[in-house]
TILUMDREN-36370 format. One record per residue: y, x, z of N, C-alpha, C in turn. Coordinates in steps of 0.1 Angstrom, whole numbers, plus 5000, padded with zeros to 4 digits. Each point is the difference from the previous one (the first is absolute). Example, Ala and Ser with C-alpha at 12.3 -4.5 7.8 and 13.67 -1.06 7.14 Angstrom:
% TILUMDREN-36370
494351325078501249915000501250095000;501149964993501150095000501149925008;
% end
This chain:
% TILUMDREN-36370
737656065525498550025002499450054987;498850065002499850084983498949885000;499850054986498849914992499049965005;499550115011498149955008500549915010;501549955005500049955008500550085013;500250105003499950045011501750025003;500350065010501350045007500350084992;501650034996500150124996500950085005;500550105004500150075011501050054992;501549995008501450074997499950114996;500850034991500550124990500850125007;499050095004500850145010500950094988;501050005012501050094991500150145010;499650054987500050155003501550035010;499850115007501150055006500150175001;501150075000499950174996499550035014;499450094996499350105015501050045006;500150005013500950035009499850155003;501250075001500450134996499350085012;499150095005499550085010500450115008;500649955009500350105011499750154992;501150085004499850164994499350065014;498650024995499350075005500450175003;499350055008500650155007499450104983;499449964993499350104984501850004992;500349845000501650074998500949974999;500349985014501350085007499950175001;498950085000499850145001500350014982;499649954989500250004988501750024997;500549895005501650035000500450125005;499650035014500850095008500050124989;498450024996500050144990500749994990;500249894990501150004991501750015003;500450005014500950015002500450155003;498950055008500050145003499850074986;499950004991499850034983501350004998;500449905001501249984992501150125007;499749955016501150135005500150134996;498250035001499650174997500849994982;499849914993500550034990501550014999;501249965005501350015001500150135013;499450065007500350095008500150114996;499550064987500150164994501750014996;500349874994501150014997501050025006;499849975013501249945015499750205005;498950054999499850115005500550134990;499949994993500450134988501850015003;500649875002501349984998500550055017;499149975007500450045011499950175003;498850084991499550144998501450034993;500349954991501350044989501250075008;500149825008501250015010500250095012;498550054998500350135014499950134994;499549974989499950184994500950004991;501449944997501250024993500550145008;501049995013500450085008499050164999;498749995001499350135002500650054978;499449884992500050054988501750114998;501049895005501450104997500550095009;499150055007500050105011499150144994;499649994995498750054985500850064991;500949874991500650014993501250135003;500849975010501050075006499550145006;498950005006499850115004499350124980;499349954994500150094984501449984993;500749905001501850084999500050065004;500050025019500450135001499650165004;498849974995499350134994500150054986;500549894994500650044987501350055000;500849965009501350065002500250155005;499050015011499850115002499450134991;499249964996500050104988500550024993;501049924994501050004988501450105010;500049985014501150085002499550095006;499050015004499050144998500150114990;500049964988499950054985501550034998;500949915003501850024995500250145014;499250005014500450095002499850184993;498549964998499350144995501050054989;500549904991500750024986501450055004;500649925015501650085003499450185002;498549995012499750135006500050114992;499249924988499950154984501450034997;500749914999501350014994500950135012;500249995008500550055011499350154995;498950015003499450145006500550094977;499749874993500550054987501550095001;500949905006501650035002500050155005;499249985018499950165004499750094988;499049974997499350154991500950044990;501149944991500950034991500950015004;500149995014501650095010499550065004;498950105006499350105006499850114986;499949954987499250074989501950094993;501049855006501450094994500450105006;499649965015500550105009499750164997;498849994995498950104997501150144992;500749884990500750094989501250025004;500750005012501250025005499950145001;501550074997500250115005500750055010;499949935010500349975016498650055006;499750095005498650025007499849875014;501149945004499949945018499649854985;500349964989499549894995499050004998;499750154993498149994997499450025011;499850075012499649935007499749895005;501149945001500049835004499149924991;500250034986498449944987498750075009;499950135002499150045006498649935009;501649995011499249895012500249864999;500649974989500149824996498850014996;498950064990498750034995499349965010;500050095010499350025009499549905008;501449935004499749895007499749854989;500350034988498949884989498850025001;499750105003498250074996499049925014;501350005010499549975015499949824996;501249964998500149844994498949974993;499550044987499349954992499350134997;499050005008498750084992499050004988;500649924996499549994983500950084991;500850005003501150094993499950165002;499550045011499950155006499650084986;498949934996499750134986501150084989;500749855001501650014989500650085009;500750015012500450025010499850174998;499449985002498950184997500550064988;499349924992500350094984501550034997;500949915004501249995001500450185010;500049985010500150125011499650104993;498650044993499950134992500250004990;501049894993500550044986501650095006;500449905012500950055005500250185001;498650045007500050115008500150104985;499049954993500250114986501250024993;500449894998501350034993501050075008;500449985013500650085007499950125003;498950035004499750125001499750084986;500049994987499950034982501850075000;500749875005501450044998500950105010;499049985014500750105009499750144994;498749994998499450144995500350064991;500849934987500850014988501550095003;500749915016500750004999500550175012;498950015008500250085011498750134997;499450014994498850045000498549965006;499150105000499049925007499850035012;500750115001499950075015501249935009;499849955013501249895003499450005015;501149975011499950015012498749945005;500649824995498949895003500149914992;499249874998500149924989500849895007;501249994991500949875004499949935009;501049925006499849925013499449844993;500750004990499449854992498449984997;500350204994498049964998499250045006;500450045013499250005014500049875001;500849954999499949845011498949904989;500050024990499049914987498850085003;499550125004498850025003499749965015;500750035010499949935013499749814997;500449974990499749885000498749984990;499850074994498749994994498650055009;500550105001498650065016500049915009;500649925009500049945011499649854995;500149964990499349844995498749985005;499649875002498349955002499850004989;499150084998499150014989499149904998;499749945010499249864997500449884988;501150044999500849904990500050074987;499550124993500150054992499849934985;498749965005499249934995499250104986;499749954986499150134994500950084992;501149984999500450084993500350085007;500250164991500050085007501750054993;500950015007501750025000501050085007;499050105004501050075008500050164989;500449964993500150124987501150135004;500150105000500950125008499950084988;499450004987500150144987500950075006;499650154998501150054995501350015014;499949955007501249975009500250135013;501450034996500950135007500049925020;499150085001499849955015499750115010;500650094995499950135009500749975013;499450055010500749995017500249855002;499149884993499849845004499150035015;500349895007499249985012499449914999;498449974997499049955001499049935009;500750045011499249965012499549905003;498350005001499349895004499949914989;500550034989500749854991498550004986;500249884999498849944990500050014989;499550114996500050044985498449974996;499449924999498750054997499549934984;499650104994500149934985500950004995;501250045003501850044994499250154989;500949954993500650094988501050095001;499650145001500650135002499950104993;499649984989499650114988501150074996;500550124998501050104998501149985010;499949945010501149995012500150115006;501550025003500550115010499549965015;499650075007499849935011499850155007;500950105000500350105006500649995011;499250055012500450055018500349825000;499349924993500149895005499249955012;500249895008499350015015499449834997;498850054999498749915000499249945010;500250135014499049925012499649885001;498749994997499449894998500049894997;500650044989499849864991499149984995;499549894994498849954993500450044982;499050044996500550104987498349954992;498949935010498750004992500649944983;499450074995500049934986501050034987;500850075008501250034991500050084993;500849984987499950134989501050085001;499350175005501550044998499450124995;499449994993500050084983501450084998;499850115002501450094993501049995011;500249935010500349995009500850125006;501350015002500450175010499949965016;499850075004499749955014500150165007;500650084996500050155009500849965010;499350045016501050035010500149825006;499249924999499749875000499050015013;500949875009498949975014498949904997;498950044996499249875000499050015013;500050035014499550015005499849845002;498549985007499349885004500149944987;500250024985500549884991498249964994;500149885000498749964994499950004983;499450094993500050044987498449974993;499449905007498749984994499949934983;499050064996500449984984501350054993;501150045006500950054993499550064991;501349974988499550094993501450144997;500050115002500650135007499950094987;499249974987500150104991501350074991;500150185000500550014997501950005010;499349945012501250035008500750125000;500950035010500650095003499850015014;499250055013500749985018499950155001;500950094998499850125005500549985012;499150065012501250015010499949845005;499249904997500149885001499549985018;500549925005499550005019498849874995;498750035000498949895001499250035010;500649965013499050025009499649875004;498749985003499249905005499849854987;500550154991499949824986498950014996;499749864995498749904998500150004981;499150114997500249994985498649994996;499349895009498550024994499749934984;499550014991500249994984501050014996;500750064999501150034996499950074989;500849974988499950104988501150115002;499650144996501050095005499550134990;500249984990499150024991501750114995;500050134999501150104993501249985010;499549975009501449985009500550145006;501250005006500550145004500449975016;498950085009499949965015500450155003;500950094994500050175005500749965016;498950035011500650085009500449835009;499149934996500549845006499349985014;500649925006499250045020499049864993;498750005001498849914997499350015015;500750035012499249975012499449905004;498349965004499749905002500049884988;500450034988500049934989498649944996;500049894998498749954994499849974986;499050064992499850084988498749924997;499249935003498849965002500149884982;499250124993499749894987501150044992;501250125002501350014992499750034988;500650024989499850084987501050075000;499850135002501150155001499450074986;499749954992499550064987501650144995;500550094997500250054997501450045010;499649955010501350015012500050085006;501750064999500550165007500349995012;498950035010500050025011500550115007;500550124992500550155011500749955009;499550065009500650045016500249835009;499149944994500849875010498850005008;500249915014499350005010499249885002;498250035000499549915000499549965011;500150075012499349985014500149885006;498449985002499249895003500849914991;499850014986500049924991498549894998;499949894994498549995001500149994985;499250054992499350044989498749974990;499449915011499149934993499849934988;498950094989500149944987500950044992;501450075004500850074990500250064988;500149984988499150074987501650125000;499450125008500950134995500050054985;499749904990500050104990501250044991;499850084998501450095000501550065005;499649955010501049995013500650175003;501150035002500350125004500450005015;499250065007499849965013500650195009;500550094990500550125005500549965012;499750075013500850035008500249855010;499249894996500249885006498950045014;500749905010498750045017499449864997;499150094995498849905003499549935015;499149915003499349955011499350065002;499750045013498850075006498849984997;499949875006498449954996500149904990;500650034991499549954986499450134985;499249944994499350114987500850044994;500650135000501050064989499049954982;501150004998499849944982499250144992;499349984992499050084995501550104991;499950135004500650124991501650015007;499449985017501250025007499350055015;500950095004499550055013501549995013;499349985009501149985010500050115012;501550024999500050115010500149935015;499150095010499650005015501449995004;500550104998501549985011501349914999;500350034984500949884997499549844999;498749994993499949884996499549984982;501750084995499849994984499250004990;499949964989498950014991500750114990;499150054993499850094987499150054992;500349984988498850014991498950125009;498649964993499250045004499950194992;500849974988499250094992501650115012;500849965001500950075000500550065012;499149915010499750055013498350145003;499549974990499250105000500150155002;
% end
């Protein structure tokens, strides 16, 4: 009892709060932390699984740049056997060259021939080779037989046959078909690709030209008497100083052509195209110009005696043309 007297009332003993039902706020709290935890262990489970499937593509990668590296590398060892090879030809074609068996040099001849066809990068050498051939041959036949000679060799017919008949597409810029000087009287020419060739003091007597391609070429000094150049294209040539007496140019294409002291005595010029030529001091007697075209022509100094003029073209100032023949003759001396 306390002091005022009254009841006193038992001593409560505390007891712990009893623990509260897990409300739905969290249980949802958990689930998210568990879903966390997963998302956080799942990058890992997934990269390994990306690894595990893009191994096979990676050494499939791998294997396939081996073997594009392989291939180029025996790509490359082939090019290096191919140089080697076409090298071997060219120094058995070049010995052949120097045999004194004519049935061997030929055989170098058309071993050439058919390299030039193999590898067209080579054609230029190919070439320069063939007219070093042709000069020296022909220097020593003509040393050895004179210059006056049936026909030119069967070896160096066959190195020009192989030089004329090449694609010139493969030339490329240099220019290699060099002929100085070269004993080529009674050569057959035909159709064949000289254009831009080097011909300056060359024999090329009763040689047979029919149209060949000749634009460009120098044949300066050139002999050419008794020579077929009919149809031959001679544009820009340059003709100074030639020799064609007697020369067959009928229907040839010599429009700019330098022709500058050349010697045309008595040359068939039928239907010839002259258009823009330079005939500066060129001996025209007696050659035939009918239906020549003439346009632009600088006659100056030209000796035109006895040449048949075109009908309906302007005789050249201090020249008169006879009605019945055709011919020209000085003016003062026809008076």
């Amino acid at each position: 009892m306390s002091a005022s007297g009254g009841r006193t009332s038992p001593i409560r003993r505390s007891r712990p709060p009893a623990p509260r039902p897990a409300g739905p706020r969290r249980r949802s709290r958990s689930r998210a932390r568990r879903k966390h935890d997963q998302a956080a262990t799942r990058p890992s489970r997934d990269w390994i699984a990306i690894t595990a499937t893009a191994l096979p593509g990676i050494a499939a990668l791998g294997a396939l740049i081996f073997a594009a590296l392989s291939v180029t590398a025996t790509d490359n060892q082939l090019k290096i056997a191919e140089r080697g090879q076409i090298t071997d030809r060219y120094n058995a074609a070049i010995a052949n060259l120097g045999s004194r068996s004519i049935d061997i040099r030929l055989g170098g001849i058309y071993a050439l021939q058919r390299l030039m066809q193999d590898s067209p990068r080579d054609q230029p050498t190919v070439v320069a080779v063939l007219s070093a051939f042709v000069r020296d041959e022909t220097s020593s036949t003509a040393a050895k037989q004179g210059p006056q000679t049936s026909r030119v060799p069967t070896d160096v017919q066959a190195a020009l046959t192989v030089v004329g008949t090449r694609n010139t597409v493969d030339d490329g810029p240099t220019k290699v078909v060099d002929l100085s000087f070269a004993q080529l009287a009674n050569a057959v020419l035909i159709k064949d690709q000289f254009r831009g060739a080097a011909f300056p003091g060359a024999d090329l007597s009763h040689a047979a030209l029919t149209g060949a391609n000749l634009g460009g070429a120098n044949l300066r000094g050139a002999d050419l008497p008794g020579a077929d150049l009919s149809y031959v294209n001679l544009t820009l040539a340059d003709l100074s100083h030639a020799a064609l007496t007697g020369a067959e140019l009928f229907d040839v294409d010599l429009r700019d052509a330098f022709i500058l002291h050349a010697d045309l005595r008595g040359a068939d010029l039928y239907g010839v195209n002259l258009i823009g030529a330079h005939l500066i001091g060129t001996d025209l007697r007696g050659a035939d110009l009918t239906l020549a075209h003439l346009t632009g022509v600088d006659c100056t100094g030209v000796n035109l005696t006895g040449a048949i003029w075109p009908t309906r073209t302007r005789v050249p100032d201090g020249w008169v043309r006879d009605p019945s023949s055709g011919r020209l003759s000085h003016a003062k001396a026809g008076a």
